[in-house]
N, C-alpha and C positions, 0 to 999 in steps of 0.2 A: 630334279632340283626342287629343293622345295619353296615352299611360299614365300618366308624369309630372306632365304639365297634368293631369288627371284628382284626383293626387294631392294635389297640391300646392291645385287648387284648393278641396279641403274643407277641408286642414289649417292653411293658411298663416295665417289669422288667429292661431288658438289659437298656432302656434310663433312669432308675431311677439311674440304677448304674453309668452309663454315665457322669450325673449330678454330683452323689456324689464326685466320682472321679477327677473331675472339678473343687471343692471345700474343696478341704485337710482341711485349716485350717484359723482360726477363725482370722478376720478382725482386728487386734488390730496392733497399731501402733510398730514398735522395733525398737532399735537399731542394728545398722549396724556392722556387722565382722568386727574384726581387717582387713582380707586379703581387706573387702569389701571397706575398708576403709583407705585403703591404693591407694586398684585400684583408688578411687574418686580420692585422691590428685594425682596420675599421672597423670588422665584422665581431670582433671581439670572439673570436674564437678561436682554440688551440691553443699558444702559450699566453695569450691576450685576452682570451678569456678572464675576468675580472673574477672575484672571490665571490662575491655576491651579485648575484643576477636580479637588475633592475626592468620586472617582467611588464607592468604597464609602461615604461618607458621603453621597450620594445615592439611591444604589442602597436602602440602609439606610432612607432619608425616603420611597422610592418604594414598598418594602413597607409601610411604615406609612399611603402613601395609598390601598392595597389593588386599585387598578384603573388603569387609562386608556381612553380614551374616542377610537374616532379615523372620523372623516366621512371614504371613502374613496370615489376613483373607480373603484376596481379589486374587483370579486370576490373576484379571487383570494389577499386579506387576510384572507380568513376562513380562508385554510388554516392560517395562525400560533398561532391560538387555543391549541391545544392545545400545539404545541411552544414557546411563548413558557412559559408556564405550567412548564412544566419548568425551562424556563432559568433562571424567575425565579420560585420558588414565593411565593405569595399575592399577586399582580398579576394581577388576570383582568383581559383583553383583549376588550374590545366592539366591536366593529365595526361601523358601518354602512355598506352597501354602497348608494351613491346614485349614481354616475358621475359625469360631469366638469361638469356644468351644472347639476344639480340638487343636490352638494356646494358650489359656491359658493351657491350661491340659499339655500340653508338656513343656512350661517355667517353669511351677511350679514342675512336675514333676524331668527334665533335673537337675536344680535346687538343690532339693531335695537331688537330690544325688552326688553334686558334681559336675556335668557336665554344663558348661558355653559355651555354643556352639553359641547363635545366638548374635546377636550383636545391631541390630533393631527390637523391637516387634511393630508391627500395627494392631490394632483390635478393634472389636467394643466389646461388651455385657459388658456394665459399670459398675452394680455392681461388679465384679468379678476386672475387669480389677483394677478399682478404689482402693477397700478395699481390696485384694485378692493381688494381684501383689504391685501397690506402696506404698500403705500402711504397706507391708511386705518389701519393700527393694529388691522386686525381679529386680524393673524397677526403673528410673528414670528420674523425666523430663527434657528437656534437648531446649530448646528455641533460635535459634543462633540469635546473638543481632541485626543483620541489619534484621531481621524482626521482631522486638517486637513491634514496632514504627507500624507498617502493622496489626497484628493481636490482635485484641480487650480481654481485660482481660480475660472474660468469655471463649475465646477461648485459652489459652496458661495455664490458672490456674484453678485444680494443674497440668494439664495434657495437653499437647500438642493437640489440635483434628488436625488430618490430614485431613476430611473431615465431614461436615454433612452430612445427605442423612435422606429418610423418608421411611415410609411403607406407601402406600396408596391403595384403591381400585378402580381395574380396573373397568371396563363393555365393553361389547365388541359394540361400537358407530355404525355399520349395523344392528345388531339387535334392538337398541334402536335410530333410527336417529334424534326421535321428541325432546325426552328429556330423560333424565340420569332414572334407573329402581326406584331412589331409592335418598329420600333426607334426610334421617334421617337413622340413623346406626342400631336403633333397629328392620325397616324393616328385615336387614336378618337373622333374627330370627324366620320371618314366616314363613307360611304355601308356601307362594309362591315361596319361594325358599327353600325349602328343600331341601338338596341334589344338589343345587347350588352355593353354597358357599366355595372356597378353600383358605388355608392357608398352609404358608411356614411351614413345622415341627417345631411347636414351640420348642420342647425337643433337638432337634438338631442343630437349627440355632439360634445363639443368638440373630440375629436383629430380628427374628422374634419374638422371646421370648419376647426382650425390646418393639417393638410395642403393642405386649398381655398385660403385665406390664404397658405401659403406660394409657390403657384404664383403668385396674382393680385402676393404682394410682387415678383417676379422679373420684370416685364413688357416689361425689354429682352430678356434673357435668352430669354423664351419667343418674342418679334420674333425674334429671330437662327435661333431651331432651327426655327421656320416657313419662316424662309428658305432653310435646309439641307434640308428638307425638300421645298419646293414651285419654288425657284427663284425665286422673285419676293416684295416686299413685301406683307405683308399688310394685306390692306384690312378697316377696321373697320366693324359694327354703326351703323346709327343710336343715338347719344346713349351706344356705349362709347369710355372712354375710352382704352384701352389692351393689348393682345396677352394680357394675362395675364385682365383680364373677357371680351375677347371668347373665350379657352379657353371660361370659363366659362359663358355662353351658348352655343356652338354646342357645347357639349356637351349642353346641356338640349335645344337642336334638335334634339340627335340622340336622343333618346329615354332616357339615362339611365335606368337602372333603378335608383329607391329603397329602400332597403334598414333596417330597422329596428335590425339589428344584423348585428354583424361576423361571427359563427358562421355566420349564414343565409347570408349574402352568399359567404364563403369555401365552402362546400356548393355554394352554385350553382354556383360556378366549377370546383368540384376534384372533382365526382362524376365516375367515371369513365364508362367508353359513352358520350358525348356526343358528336354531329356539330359542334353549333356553341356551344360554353359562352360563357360572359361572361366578358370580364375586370374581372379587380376592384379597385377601389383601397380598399385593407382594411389592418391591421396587420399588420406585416411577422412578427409574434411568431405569427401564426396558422399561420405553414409547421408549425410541430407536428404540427397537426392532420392533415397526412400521414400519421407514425405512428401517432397516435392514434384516426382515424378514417376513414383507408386512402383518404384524399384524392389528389388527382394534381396539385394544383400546384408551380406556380416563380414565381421571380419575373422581371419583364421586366429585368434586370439592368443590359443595355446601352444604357437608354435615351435616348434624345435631348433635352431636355437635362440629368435626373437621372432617378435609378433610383429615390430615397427621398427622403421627404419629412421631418426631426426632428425629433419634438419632445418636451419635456423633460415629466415629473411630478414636480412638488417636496412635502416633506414640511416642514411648519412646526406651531411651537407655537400654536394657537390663541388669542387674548386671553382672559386671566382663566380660561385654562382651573381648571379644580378639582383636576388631581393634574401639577402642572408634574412634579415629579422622574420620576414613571411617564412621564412625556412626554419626556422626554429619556431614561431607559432606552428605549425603544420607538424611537424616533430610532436609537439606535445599535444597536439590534438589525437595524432596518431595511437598516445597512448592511455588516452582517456580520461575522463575529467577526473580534477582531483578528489570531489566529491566521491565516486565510486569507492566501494571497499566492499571485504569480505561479507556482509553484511547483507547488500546491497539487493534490493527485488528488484529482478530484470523478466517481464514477460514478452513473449512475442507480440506482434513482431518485433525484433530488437532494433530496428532500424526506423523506429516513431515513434513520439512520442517520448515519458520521462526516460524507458531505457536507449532511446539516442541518446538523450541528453545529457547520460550517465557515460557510457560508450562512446559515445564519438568517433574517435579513429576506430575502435573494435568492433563498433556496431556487426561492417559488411562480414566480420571474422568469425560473429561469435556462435559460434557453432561445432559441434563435436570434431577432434582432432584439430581444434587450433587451440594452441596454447599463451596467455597474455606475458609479456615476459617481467609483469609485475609481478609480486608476490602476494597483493592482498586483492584479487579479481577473482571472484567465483568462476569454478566453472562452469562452460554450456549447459544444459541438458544435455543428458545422455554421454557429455564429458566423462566421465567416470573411469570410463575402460582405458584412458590415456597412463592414469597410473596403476592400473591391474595386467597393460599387458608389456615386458620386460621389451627395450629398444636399445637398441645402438644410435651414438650420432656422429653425425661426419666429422670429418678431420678438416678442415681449413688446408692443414700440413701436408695429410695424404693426398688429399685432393692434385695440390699443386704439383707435389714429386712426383704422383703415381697415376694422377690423370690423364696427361696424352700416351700413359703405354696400355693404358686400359681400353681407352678407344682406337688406337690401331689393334688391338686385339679383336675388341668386338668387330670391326671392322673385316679383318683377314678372315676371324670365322663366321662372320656371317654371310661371306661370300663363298663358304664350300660348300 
């Protein structure tokens, strides 16, 4: 039995229920509560939203709600606390730091039962967020108007993205100094890396799930570069359907190494001294951690048939939240002062000094492999490779249709 099956065969129950729990109930559009619908016309948002947005007379309602409240998938939200505070004296900033699966499972849940506690949701894992939350009226979008002019369609509709970012694969650049192990994806499926290969807990981590998703949505795409690769058509699995599941099984055949979080996972691959490291498919925002923690990865750049895999974290107003106006200051903090523009000298640290004060919500972001979902924000340092290496991005659609057959898949074969 290998590592995997090993793994997989104690946990799988407890993470099917996980899932399910995540996913109460059926994607279909509704009408909104009276109470719900009452809170809009105070809150002046969704069809009440006014034409012109009266921002110091918000700003003004949002100190007098004294807080905001925001369920976030990211960590690195808590670094805000204190510089939001500044910006906006008497609005402290609460944060809870629950990640991408377990923030939706709590709003829908809290929800559920009555309970209206957060005020700002920011998360990634699209299906769910998308058909599951605004689709249901749990969230709503919420766009403040001196930046709609900044941020391109695709990024504001239906849903706010607070940032892009990608999954991509490491290799750790000392053990491989001449050239990358590896230029076509169905490589790590071989023999030569067995038991080399690590991934973020797909069943646990939603971005990691939408990266998995993204490859299975592609499944001509992934036929073609097996072809380029091998010369010949590939032949499918008993009872798979198609090039992008069969990736996904003979990856699990090949020993996959599970991984509980992204930091460990990028470590394994980027300690230096190593004869034979893992490659990892991890977030593309972790090459930081080179300088930060004298790591040695790169990423497979030129791969066959993408390098990165997209996907978005949107930020919305939560239904019936308790301090709408702080909710919409925090919104546009999120995406950075208006001052900022292409123009704009940002040095380290970004997170003090004029480039906070420029940054604000982007400050903790700005780093290679996050993308601003403005249009006129420089990129990071070392940002560059985002648009030199060709990506696919998730489906919100796929997601939703194609999401729970993907995980009882992973599921059945990661327990053979």
């Amino acid at each position: 039995m290998t590592r995997s099956a090993r793994y997989w065969r104690a946990t799988a129950g407890a993470l099917a229920l996980a899932w399910l729990a995540a996913l109460p109930v059926a994607a279909t559009a509704q009408e909104v509560s009276p109470e719900t619908e009452a809170w809009l016309k105070a809150a002046e948002l969704g069809a009440h939203a006014p034409a012109t947005e009266g921002w110091d007379a918000i700003v003004a309602k949002a100190q007098e709600e004294g807080e905001v409240v925001v369920y976030s998938s990211s960590g690195r939200m808590a670094m805000l606390v204190d510089a939001f505070a500044r910006t906006y004296p008497g609005i402290v900033l609460t944060v809870f730091d629950l990640g991408s699966v377990k923030t939706v499972e709590k709003t829908i849940r809290e929800q559920q039962a009555g309970i209206f506690n957060a005020d700002v949701v920011s998360t990634g894992n699209s299906g769910a967020v998308i058909h599951e939350m605004l689709n249901q009226g749990l969230i709503f979008n919420y766009v403040p108007e001196a930046y709609k002019s900044r941020i391109p369609e695709e990024n504001r509709e239906p849903l706010l993205i607070r940032i892009n970012e990608a999954i991509v694969i490491y290799y750790n650049k000392e053990a491989y100094p001449d050239a990358p192990p590896a230029t076509n994806i169905w490589e790590l499926t071989e023999p030569e890396f067995n038991g080399r290969v690590g991934i973020i807990d797909p069943m646990s981590s939603g971005s990691s799930f939408m990266g998995l998703a993204t490859i299975v949505q592609h499944a001509d795409e992934m036929a073609a570069a097996y072809k380029r690769h091998t010369g010949h058509d590939i032949e499918l699995g008993e009872g798979v359907p198609d090039a992008g599941y069969e990736f996904v099984a003979r990856l699990l055949q090949n020993d996959v190494v599970i991984f509980k979080s992204g930091s460990s996972l990028v470590e394994a691959s980027g300690q230096p001294g190593q004869e034979k490291p893992l490659l990892a498919f991890a977030y593309m925002t972790y090459i930081s951690k080179n300088e930060s923690d004298g790591f040695v990865n790169a990423y497979l750049a030129d791969l066959d048939p993408v390098a990165k895999w997209v996907y978005p974290t949107f930020t919305a107003i939560a239904n019936r939240a308790p301090h709408p106006n702080a909710a919409k200051v925090f919104t546009a903090y999120l995406l950075g002062s208006l001052e900022l523009n292409e123009s704009s000298v940002l040095e380290k640290p970004f997170t003090e000094g004029r480039s906070m004060e420029l940054l604000q919500g982007l400050a903790p972001y700005y780093d290679p492999g996050s993308v601003s979902p403005r249009n006129d924000v420089p990129l990071p340092p070392g940002g560059e490779a985002w648009g030199e290496m060709k990506g696919w991005t998730v489906s919100a659609d796929f997601m939703q249709s194609e999401g729970p057959r993907l995980r009882d898949f992973w599921l059945l074969h990661a327990s053979q």
